[in-house]
C-alpha positions in Angstrom: 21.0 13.9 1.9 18.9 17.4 1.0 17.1 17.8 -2.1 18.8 19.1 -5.0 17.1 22.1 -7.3 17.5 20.5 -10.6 16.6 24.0 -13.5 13.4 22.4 -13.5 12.6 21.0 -10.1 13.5 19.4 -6.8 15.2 16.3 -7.5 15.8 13.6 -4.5 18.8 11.7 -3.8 18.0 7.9 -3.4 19.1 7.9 0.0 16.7 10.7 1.0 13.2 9.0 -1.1 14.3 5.9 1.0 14.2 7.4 4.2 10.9 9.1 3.0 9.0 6.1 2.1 10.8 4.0 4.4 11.9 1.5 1.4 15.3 0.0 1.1 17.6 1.8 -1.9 17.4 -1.8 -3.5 13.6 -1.6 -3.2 13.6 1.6 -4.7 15.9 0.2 -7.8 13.7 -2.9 -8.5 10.9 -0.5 -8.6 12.2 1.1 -11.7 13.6 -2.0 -13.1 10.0 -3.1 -13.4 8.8 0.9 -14.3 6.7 1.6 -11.0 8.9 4.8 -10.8 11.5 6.3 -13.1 14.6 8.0 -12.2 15.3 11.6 -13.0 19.0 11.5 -13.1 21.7 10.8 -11.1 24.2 13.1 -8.8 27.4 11.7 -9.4 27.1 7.6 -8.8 23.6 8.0 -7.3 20.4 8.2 -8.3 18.4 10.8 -8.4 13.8 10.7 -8.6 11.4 13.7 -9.0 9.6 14.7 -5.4 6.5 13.0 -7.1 8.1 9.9 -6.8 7.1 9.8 -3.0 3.4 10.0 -3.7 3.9 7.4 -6.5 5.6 5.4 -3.8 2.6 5.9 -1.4 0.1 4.9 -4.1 2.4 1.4 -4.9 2.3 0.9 -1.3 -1.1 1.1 -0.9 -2.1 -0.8 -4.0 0.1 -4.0 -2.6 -1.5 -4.0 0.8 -4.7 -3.9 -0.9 -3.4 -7.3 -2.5 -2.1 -5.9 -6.1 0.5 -7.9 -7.5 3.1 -5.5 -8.8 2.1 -6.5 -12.7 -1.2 -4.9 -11.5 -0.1 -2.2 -9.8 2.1 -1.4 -12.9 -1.4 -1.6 -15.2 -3.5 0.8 -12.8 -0.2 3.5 -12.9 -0.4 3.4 -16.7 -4.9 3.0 -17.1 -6.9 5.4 -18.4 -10.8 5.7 -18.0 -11.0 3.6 -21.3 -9.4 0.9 -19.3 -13.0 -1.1 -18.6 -11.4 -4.6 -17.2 -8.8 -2.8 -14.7 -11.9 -0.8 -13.5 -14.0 -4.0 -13.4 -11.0 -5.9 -11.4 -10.6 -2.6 -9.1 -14.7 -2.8 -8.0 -13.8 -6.4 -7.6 -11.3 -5.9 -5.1 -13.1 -3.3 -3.2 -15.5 -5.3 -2.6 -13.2 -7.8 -1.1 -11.8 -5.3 1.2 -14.9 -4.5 2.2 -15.9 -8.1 3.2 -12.4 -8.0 5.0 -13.2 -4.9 6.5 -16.9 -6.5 8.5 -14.7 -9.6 9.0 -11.7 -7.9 11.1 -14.3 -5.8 12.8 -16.4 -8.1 14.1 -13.1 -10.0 15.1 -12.1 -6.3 17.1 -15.5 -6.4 18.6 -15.1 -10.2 19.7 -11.9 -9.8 21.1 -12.2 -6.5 23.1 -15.5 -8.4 24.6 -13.5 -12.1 25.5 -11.1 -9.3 27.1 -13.6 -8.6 29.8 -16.1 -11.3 29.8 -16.3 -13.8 33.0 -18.2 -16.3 30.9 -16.9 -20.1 31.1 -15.3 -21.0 28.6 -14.9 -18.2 27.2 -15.3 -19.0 23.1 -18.6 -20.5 24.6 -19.9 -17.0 25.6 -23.0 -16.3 23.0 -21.8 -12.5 22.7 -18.6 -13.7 22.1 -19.8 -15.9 19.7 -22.2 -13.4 18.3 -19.9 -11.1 17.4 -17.9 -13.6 15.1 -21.9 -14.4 13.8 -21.7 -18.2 14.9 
């Protein structure tokens, strides 16, 4: 469905965020149940959300494949720069993703080498098993 002009902004059928943010309409109501987003209205039966709600969406999105439970998540929406143990927790986690980050790269770099490498057995190949830092 198009975007309706509410008198004081563009408001977004559930139907159309979903397709947006490629979430289910159920998603997208369990979401506000727990207060990740918040409805602007409704139009008739259906719900209604503030175009803001797909960057919100994005940032929730995000923040769980980063490995934020949605309690977290919920915190960081609602922090302010006074808020020194979600910061703390936040460096924590980059951190992690950053060792993540070496880890699935030297597993790219191993892999795309075993896919050309006529060394037998393969895992026994030192590049290969440099890569991986064995």
């Amino acid at each position: 469905m198009p975007a309706t002009i509410g008198t004081d902004r563009v408001r977004l059928d559930i139907a159309d965020v979903a397709a947006r943010t490629g979430m289910a309409a159920s998603g997208l109501r369990y979401y506000e149940k727990r207060g990740l987003i918040e409805s602007a209205g409704r139009n008739g039966l259906r719900r209604t959300y503030a175009l803001d709600v797909v960057d919100r969406i994005t940032v929730i999105s995000c923040a769980k494949a980063a490995g934020f439970t949605l309690a977290q998540i919920a915190r960081f929406l609602a922090a302010t720069p006074s808020d020194t143990e979600l910061r703390r927790r936040m460096a924590e986690r980059a951190d992690e993703l950053e060792a993540d980050i070496a880890r699935l790269i030297r597993m790219r770099d191993s892999l795309r080498h075993a896919a050309t490498c006529d060394h037998v057995p393969l895992v026994e190949c030192p590049e290969f098993k440099g890569e991986l830092g064995i």
